[in-house]
BASE-812447 format. One line per 5 residues: for each residue x, y, z of N, C-alpha, C, O. Coordinates in steps of 0.2 Angstrom, whole numbers, always signed. Example, Ala and Ser with C-alpha at 12.3 -4.5 7.8 and 13.67 -1.06 7.14 Angstrom:
REM residues 2
+66:-28:+39:+62:-22:+39:+66:-16:+39:+71:-17:+42 | +64:-11:+35:+68:-5:+36:+64:+0:+39:+67:+6:+40
REM end
This chain:
REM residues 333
-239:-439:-199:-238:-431:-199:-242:-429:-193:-249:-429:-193 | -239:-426:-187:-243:-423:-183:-252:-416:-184:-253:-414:-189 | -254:-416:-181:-260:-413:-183:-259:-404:-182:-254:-402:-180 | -261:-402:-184:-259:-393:-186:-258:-390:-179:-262:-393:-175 | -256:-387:-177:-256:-383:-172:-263:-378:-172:-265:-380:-166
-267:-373:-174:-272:-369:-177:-275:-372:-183:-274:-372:-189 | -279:-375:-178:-285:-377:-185:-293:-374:-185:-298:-375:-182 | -293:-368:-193:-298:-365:-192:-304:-369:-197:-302:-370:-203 | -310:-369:-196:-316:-374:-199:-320:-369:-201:-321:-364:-197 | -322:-370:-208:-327:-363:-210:-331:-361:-205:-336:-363:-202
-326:-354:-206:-329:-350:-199:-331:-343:-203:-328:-340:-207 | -337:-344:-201:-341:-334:-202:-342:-331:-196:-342:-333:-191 | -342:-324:-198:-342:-320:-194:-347:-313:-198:-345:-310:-203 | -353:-312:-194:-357:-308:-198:-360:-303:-192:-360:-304:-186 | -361:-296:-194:-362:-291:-189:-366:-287:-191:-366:-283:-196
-371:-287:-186:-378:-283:-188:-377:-274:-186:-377:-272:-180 | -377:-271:-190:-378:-263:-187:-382:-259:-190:-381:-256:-196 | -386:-258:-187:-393:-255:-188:-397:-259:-191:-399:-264:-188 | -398:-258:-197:-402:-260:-204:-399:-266:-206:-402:-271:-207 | -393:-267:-208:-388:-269:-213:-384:-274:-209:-383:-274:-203
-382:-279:-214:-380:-285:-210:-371:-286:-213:-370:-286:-219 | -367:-286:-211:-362:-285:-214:-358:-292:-214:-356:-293:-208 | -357:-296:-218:-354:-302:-217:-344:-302:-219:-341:-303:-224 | -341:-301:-212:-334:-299:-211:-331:-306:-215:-328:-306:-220 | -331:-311:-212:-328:-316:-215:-333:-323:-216:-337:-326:-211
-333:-325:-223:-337:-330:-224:-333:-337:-225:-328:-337:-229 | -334:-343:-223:-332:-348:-223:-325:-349:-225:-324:-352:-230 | -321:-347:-220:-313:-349:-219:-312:-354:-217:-315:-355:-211 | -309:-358:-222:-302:-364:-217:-294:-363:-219:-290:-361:-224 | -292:-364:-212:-285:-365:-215:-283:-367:-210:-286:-368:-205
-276:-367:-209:-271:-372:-202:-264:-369:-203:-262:-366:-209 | -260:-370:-197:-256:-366:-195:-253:-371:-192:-254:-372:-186 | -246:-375:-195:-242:-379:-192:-237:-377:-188:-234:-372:-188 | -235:-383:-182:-231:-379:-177:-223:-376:-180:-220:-379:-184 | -221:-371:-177:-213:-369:-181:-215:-367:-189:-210:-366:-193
-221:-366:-192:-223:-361:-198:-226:-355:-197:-230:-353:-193 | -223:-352:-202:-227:-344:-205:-232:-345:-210:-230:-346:-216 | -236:-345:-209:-241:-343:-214:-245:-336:-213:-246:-335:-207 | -246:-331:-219:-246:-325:-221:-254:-327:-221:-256:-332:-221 | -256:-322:-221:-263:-319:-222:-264:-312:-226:-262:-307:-223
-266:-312:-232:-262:-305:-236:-269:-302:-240:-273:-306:-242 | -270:-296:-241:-276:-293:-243:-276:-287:-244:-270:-285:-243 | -281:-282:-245:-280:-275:-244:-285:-274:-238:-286:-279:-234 | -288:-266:-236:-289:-266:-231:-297:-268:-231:-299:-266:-237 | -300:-269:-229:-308:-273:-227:-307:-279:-230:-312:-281:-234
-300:-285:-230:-304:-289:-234:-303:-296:-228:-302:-301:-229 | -304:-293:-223:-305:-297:-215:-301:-301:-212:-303:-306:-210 | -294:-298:-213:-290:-300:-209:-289:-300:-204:-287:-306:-202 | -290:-296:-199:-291:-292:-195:-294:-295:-190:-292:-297:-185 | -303:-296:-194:-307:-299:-190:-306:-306:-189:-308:-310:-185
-303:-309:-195:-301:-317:-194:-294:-317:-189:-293:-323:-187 | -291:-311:-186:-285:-314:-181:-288:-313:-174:-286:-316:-169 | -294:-308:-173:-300:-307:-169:-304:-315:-164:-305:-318:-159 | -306:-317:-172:-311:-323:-169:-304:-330:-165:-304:-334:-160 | -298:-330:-170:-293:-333:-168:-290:-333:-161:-287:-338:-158
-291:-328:-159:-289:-322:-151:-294:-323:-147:-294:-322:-141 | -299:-326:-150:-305:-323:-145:-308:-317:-144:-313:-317:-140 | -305:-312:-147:-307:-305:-145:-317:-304:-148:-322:-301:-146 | -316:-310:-155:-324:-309:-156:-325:-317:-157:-321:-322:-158 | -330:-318:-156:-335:-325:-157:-337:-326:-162:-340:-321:-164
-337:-331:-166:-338:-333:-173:-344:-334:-171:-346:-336:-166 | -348:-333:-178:-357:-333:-179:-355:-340:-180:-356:-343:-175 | -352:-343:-185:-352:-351:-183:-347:-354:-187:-345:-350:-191 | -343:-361:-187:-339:-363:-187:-333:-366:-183:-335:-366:-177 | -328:-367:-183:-324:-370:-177:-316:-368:-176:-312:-368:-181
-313:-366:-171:-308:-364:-168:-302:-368:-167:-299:-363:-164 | -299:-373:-167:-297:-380:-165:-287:-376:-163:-284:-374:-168 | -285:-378:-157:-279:-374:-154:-274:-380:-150:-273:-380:-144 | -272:-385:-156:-267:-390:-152:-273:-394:-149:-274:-397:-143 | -277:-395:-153:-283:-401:-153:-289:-398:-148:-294:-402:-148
-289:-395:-145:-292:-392:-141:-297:-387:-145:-295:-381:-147 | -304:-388:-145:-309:-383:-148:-311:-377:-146:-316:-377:-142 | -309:-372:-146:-311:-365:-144:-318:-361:-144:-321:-359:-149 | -320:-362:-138:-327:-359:-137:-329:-354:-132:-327:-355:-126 | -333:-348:-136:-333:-342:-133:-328:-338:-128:-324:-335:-131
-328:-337:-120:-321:-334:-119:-317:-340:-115:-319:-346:-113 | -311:-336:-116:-305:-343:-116:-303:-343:-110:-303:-338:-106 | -302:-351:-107:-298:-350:-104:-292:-348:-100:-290:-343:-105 | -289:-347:-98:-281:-344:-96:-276:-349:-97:-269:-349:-96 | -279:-354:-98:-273:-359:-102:-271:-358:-109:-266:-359:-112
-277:-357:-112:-278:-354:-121:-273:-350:-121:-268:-349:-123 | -278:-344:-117:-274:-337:-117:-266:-337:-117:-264:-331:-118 | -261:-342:-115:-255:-342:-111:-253:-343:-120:-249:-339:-123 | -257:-349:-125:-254:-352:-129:-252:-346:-136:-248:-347:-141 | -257:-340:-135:-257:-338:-140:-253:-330:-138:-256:-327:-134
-247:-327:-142:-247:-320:-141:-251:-315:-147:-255:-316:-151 | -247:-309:-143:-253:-305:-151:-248:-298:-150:-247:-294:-145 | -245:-299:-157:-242:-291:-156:-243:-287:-162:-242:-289:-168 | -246:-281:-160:-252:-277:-163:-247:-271:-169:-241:-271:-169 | -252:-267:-173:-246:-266:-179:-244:-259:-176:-239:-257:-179
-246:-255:-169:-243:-250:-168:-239:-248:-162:-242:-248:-157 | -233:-246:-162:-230:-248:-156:-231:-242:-149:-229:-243:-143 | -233:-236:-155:-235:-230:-152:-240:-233:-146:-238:-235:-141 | -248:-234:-149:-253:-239:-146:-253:-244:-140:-256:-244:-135 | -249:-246:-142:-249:-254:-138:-245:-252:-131:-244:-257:-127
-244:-247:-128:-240:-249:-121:-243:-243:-121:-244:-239:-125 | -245:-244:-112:-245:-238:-108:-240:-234:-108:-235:-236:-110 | -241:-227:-108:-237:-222:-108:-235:-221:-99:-229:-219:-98 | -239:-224:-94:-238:-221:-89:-234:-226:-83:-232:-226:-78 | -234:-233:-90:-230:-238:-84:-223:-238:-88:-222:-236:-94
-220:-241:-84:-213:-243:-85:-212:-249:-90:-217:-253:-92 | -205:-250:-93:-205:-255:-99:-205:-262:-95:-207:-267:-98 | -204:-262:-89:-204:-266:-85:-211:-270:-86:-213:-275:-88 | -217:-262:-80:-222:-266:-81:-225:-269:-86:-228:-275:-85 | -224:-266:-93:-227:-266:-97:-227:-275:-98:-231:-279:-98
-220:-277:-100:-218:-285:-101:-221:-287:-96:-226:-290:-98 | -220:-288:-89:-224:-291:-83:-230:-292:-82:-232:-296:-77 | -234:-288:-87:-241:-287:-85:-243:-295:-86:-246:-298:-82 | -243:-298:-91:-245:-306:-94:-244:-312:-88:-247:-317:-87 | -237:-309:-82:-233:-313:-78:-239:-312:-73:-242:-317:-71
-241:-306:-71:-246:-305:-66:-253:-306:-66:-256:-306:-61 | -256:-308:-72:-261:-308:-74:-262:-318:-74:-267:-322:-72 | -258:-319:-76:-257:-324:-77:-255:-330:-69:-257:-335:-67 | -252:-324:-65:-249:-327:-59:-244:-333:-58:-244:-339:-55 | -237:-330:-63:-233:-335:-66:-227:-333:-61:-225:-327:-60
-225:-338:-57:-218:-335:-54:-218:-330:-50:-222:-325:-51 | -212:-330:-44:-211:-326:-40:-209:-318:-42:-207:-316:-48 | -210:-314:-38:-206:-309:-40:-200:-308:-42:-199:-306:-47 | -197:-310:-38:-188:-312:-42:-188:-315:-48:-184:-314:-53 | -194:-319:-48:-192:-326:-54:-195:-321:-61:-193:-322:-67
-201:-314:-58:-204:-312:-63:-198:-303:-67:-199:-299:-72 | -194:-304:-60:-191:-297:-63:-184:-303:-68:-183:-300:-73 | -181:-308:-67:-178:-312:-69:-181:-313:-77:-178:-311:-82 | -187:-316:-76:-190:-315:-84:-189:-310:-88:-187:-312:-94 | -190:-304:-85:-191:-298:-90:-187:-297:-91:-187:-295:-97
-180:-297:-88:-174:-296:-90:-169:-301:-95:-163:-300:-97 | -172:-305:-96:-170:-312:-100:-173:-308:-106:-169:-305:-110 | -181:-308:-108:-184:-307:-113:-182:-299:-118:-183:-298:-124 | -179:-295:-113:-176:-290:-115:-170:-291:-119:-169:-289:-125 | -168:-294:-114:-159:-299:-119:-161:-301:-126:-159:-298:-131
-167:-306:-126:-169:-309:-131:-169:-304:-137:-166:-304:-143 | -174:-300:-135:-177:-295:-141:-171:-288:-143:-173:-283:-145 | -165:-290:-142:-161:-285:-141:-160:-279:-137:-156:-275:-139 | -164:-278:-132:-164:-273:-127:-159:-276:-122:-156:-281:-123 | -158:-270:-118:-153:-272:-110:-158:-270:-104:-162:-266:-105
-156:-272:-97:-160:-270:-92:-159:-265:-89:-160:-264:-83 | -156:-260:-95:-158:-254:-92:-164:-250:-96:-167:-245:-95 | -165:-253:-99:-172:-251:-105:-179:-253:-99:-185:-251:-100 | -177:-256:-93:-182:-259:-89:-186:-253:-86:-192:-253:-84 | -182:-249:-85:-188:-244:-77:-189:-239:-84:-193:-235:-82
-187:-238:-90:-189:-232:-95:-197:-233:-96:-201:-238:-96 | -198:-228:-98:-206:-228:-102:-206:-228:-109:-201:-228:-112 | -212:-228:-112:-211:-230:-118:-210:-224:-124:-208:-225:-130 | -210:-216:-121:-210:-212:-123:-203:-211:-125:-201:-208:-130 | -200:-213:-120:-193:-213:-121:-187:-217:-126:-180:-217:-127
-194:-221:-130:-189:-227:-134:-192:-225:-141:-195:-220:-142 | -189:-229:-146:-189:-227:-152:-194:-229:-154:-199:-229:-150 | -197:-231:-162:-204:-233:-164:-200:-241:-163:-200:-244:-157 | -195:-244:-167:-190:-249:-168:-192:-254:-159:-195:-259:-158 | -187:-250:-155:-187:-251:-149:-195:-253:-144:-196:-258:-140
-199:-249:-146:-205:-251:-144:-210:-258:-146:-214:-262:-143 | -207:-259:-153:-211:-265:-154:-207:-269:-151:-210:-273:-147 | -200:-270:-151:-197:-273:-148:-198:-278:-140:-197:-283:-137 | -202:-271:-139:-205:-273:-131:-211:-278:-133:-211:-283:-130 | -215:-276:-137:-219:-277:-138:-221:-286:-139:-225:-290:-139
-214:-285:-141:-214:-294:-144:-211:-299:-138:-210:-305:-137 | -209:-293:-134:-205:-295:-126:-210:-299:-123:-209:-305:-121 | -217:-295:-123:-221:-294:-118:-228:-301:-121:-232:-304:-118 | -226:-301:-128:-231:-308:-132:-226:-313:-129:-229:-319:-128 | -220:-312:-129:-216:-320:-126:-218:-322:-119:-219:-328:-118
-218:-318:-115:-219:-319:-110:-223:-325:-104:-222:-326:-98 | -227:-328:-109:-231:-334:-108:-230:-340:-110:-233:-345:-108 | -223:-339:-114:-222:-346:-120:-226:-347:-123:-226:-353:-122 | -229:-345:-128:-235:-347:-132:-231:-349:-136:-225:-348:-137 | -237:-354:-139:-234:-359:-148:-236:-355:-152:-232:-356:-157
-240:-350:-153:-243:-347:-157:-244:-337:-157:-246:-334:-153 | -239:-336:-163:-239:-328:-162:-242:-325:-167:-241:-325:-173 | -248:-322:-164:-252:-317:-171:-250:-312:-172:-252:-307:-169 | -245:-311:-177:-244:-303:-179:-248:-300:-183:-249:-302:-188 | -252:-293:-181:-255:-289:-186:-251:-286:-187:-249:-282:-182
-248:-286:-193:-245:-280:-198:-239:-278:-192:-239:-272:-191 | -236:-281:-190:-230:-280:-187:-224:-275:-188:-220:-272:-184 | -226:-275:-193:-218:-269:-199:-220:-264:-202:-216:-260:-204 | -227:-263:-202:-230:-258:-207:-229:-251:-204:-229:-246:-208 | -229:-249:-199:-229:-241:-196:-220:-238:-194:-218:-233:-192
-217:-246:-195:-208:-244:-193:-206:-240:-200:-210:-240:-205 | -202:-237:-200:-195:-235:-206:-194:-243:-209:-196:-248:-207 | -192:-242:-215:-190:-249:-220:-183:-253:-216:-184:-259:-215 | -177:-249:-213:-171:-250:-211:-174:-256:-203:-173:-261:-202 | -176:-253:-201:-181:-254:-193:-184:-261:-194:-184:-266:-190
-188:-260:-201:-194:-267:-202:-186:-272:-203:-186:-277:-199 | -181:-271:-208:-178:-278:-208:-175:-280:-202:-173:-286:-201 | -174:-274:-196:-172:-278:-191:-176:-285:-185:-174:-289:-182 | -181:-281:-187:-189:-283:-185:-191:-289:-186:-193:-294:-183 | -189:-289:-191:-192:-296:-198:-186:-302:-192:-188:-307:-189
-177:-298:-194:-174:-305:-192:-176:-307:-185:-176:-313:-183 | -177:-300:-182:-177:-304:-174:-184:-309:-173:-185:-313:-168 | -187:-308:-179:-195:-313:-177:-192:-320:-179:-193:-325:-177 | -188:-319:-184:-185:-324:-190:-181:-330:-183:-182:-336:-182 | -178:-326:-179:-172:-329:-173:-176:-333:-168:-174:-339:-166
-183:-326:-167:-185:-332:-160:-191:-336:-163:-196:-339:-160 | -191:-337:-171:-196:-342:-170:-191:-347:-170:-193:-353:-168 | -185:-347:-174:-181:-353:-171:-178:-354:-166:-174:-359:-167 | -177:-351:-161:-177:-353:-155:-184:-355:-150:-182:-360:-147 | -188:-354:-150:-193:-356:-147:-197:-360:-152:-202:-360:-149
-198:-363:-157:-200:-365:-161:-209:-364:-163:-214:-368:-164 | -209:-355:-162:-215:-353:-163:-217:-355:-170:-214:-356:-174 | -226:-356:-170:-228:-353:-175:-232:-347:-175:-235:-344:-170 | -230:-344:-182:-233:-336:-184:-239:-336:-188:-238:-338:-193 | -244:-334:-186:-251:-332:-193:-249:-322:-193:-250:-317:-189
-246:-322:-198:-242:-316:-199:-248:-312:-204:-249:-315:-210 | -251:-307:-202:-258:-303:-205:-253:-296:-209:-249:-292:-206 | -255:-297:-213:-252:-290:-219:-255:-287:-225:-259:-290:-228 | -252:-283:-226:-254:-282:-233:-247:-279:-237:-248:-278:-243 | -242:-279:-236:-234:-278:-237:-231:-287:-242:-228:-292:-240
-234:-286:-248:-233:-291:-251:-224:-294:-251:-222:-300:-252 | -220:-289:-251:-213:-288:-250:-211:-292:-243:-205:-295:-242 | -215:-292:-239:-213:-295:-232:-214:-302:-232:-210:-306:-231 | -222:-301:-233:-223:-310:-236:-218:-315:-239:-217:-321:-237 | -214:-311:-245:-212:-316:-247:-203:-318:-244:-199:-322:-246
-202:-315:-239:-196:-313:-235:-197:-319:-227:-193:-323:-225 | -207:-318:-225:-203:-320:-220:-208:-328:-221:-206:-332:-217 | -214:-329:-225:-221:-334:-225:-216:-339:-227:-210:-338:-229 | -219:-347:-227:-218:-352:-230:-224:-352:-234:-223:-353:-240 | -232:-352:-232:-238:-354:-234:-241:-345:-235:-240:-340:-231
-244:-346:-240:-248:-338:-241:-256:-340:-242:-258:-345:-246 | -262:-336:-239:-267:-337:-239:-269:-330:-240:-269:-325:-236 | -273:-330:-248:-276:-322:-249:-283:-321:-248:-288:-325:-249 | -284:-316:-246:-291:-316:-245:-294:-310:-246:-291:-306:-244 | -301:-308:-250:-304:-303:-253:-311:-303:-249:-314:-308:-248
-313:-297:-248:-320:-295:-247:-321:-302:-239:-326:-305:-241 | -318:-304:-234:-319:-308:-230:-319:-314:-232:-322:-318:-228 | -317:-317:-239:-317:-324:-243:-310:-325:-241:-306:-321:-238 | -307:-334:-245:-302:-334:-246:-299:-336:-252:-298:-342:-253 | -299:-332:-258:-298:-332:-264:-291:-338:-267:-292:-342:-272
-287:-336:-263:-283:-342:-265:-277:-344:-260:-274:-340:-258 | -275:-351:-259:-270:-351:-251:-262:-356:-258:-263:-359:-263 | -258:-355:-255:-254:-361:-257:-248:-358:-255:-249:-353:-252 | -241:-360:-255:-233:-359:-256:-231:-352:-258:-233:-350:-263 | -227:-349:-252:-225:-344:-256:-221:-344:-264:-221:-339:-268
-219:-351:-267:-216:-350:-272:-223:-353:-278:-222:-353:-284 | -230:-354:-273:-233:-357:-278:-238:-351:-282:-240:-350:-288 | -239:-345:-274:-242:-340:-276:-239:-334:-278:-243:-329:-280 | -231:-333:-279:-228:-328:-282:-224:-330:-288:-222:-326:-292 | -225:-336:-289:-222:-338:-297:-229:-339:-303:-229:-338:-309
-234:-341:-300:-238:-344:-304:-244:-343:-300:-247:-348:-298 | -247:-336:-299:-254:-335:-296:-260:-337:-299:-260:-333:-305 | -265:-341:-298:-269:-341:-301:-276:-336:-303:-279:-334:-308 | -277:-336:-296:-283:-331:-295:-282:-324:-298:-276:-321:-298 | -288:-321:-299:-284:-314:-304:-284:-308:-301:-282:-303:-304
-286:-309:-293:-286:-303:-287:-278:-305:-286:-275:-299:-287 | -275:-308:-285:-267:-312:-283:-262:-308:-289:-257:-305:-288 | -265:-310:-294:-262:-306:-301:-263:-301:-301:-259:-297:-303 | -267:-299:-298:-266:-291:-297:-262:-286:-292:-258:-282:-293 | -265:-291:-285:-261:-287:-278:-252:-289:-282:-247:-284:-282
-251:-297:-285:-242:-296:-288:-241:-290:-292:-236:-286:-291 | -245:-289:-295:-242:-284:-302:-242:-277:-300:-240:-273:-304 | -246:-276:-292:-245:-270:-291:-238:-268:-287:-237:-262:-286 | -231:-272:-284:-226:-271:-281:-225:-267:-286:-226:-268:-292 | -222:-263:-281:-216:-258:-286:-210:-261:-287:-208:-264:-282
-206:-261:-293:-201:-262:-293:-197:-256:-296:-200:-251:-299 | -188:-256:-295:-184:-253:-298:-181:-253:-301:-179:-248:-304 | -180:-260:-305:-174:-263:-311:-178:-268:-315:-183:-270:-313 | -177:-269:-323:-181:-274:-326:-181:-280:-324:-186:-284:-325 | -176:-281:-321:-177:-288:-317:-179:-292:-313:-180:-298:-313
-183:-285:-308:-190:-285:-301:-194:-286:-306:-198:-291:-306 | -195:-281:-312:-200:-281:-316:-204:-287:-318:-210:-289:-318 | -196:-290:-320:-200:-297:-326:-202:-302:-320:-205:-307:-322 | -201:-302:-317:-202:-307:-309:-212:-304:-308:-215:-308:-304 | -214:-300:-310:-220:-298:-309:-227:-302:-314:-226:-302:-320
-232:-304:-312:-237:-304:-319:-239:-299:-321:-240:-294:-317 | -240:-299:-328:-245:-294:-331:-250:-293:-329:-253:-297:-327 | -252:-287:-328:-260:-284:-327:-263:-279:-333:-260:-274:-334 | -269:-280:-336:-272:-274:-340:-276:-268:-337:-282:-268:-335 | -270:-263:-336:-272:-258:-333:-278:-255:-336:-283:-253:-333
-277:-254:-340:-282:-249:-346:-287:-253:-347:-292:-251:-350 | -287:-260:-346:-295:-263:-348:-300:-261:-344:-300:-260:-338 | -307:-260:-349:-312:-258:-349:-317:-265:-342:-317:-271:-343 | -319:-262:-339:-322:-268:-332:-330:-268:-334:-331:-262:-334 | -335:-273:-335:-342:-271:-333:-346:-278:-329:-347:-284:-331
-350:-274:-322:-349:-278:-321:-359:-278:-319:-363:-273:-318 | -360:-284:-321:-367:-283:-320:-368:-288:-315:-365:-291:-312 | -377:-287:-314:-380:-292:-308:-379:-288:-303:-377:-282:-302 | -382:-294:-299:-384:-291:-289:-376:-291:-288:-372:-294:-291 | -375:-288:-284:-368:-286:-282:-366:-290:-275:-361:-291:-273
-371:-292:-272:-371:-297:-265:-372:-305:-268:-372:-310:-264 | -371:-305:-276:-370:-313:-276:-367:-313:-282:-368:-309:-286 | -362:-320:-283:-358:-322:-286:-348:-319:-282:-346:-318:-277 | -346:-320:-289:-338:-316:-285:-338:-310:-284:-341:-306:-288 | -335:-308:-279:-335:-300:-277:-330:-296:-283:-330:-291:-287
-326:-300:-281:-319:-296:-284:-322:-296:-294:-318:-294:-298 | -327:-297:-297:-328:-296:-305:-329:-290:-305:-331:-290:-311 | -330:-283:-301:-332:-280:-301:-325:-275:-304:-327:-270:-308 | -320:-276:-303:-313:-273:-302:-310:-279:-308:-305:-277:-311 | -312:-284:-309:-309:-289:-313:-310:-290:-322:-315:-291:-324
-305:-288:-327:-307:-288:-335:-306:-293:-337:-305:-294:-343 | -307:-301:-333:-309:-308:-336:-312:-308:-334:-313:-314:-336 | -317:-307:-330:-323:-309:-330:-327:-314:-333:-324:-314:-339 | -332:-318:-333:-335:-322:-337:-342:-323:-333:-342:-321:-327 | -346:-325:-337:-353:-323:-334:-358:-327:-329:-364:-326:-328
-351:-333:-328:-355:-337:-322:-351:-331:-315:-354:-330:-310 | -345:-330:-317:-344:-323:-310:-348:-322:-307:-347:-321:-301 | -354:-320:-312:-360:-316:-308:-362:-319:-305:-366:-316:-301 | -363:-325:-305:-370:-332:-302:-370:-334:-297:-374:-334:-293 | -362:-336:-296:-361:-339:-290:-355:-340:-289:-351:-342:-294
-352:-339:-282:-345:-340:-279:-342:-344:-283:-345:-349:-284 | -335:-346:-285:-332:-351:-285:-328:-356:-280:-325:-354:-275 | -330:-362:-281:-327:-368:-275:-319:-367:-275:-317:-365:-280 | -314:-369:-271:-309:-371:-273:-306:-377:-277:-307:-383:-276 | -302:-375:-280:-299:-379:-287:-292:-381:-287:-288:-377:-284
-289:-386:-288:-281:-385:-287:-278:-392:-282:-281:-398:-281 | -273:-391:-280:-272:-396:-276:-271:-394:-270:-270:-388:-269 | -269:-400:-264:-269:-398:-258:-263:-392:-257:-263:-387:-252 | -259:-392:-262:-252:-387:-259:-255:-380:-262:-256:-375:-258 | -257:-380:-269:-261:-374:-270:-266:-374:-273:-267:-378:-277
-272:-368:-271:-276:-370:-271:-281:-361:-273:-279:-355:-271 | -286:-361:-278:-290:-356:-283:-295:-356:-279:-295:-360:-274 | -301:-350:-280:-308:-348:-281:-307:-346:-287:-303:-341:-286 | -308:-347:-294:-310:-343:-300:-310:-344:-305:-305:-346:-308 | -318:-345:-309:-318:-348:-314:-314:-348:-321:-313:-352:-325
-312:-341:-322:-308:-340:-328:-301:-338:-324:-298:-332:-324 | -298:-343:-322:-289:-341:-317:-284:-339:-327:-284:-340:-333 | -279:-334:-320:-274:-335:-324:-269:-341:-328:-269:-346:-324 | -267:-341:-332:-266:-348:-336:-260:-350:-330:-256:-347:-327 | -261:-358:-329:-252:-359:-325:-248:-361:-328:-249:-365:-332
-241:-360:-327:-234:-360:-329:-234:-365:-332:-234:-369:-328 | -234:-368:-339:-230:-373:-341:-224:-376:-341:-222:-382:-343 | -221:-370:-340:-213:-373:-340:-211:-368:-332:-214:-364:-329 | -205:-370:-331:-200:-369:-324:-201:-360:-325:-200:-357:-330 | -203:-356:-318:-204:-349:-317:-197:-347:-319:-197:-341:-322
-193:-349:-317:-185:-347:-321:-185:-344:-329:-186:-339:-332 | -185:-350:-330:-185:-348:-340:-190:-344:-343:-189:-341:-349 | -198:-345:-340:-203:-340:-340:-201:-331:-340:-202:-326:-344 | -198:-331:-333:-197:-325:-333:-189:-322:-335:-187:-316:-334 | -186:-326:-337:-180:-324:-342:-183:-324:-348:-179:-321:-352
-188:-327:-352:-189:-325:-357:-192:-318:-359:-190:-315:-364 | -197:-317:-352:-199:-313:-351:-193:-305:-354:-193:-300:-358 | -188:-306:-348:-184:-300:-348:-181:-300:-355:-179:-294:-358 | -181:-305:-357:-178:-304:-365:-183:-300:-368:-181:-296:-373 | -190:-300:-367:-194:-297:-373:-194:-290:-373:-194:-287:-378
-192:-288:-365:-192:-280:-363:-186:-276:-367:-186:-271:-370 | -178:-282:-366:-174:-278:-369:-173:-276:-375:-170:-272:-378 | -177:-280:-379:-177:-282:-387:-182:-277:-388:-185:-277:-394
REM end
């Protein structure tokens, strides 16, 4: 089996402002094989964000290790790194100069980078256009003139640009229309099989995860609560934050429904102890148990899927099919 493409070694990242020491993300591992999607899924503070940061380089990890196609990542990057990794950011209003052209905008990595002649760089842009479903008259327009849809489009124009093996999307779909996001999703769906990218796809849109990820990797308060298979961690979630973020989709029909776990809305939570030690998430959690307060839990499970939690959700003993058809049977009855 060849070695991961993104390999991240419990990495911290802690940040001092003022008085107070704020620990963004605490000992993450995980890997990113070549031609996979792996999700990274949470709500908002729970350091995604800054874990695709230290990945990017944009921040330097207080300590642990960065590993890119075997190569160790330390402090600022090379321009050979930089070529390997793109980054297409979640807003597309944001991300482009208003005052340059769609041209420059895609070129800008060509120039920076000092990739190719002029011809060879107006050639590019125009290819990359094709690609993303633009034409080359989209090229001398500005960005004010395109749509929200159209703009990211650019935007994933301008991450190809370098050929990288590795595409970080933050939240890529979250600010488009729904109709927009599925166009979105397929065209990332196309060129990663054409180019044989890998995605560390950063979200909180549990509906896209399970559309576009192979591998899902949850994470709460800058921990990583639990990582495994999309079909390991939407049929049979263990950790009880996982069971929650599932049981919050909205569904429309009793059939979305029974595909959901239970959650007890109305239970009573208490949570005692220092609040800076043990699990975060008992705070918000009605199984709690009282080693929760004590101390973190280690990961549990196997390599494919994998827990933080001492009192988990029970796992499926029989096939999630007939589980959740017995389920829909109890609602109609």
């Amino acid at each position: 089996m060849s070695p991961p493409l993104l390999k991240v070694t419990k990495v911290n990242k802690v940040f001092h402002v003022g008085s107070a020491t704020i620990h963004a993300v605490t000992d993450i591992s995980l890997t990113v094989n070549k031609g996979e999607t792996v999700a990274i899924v949470g709500e908002s503070g729970s350091g995604k964000t800054t874990l695709a940061n230290l990945i990017l380089g944009i921040e330097v990890p207080t300590s642990g290790e960065v590993e890119l196609a075997g190569e160790q990542l330390k402090g600022r990057r090379s321009k050979a790194v930089r070529r390997k990794i793109g980054l297409v950011q979640q807003n597309p209003y944001s991300t482009l100069n208003p005052r340059k052209s769609i041209g420059q905008a895609i070129g800008l990595p060509l120039d920076v980078h000092g990739i190719g002649s002029r011809a060879e760089r107006r050639r590019r842009i125009g290819q990359l256009l094709e690609k993303v479903g633009l034409n080359a008259g989209h090229r001398d327009r500005r960005p004010l003139a395109l749509s929200g849809g159209q703009r990211q489009r650019v935007a994933i124009a301008r991450a190809l640009t370098t050929n990288p093996e590795l595409l970080v999307l933050d939240e890529p779909t979250s600010s488009l229309d729904v109709s927009v996001q599925a166009h979105i999703l397929r065209l990332l769906r196309d060129l990663q099989k054409e180019f044989d990218l890998a995605y560390l796809f950063i979200t909180h849109d549990l509906g896209v995860v399970r559309v576009v990820a192979s591998r899902v990797v949850v994470m709460y308060r800058g921990r990583v609560v639990e990582e495994g298979s999309v079909a390991a961690i939407f049929h049979s979630p263990r950790h009880r934050y996982t069971q929650l973020l599932l049981a919050s989709i909205p569904t429309v029909s009793e059939e979305d429904d029974a595909f959901r776990p239970d959650w007890p809305w109305d239970a009573e939570v208490k949570s005692d102890g220092d609040p800076a030690e043990g699990c975060p998430f008992r705070s918000r959690c009605p199984f709690a148990v009282e080693r929760c307060g004590q101390e973190f839990p280690d990961m549990h499970g196997s390599s494919d899927h994998r827990y933080a939690c001492f009192n988990p959700r029970p796992e499926a003993s029989e096939p999630i099919v007939n589980l959740q058809a017995e389920k829909l049977e109890r609602k109609k009855a």
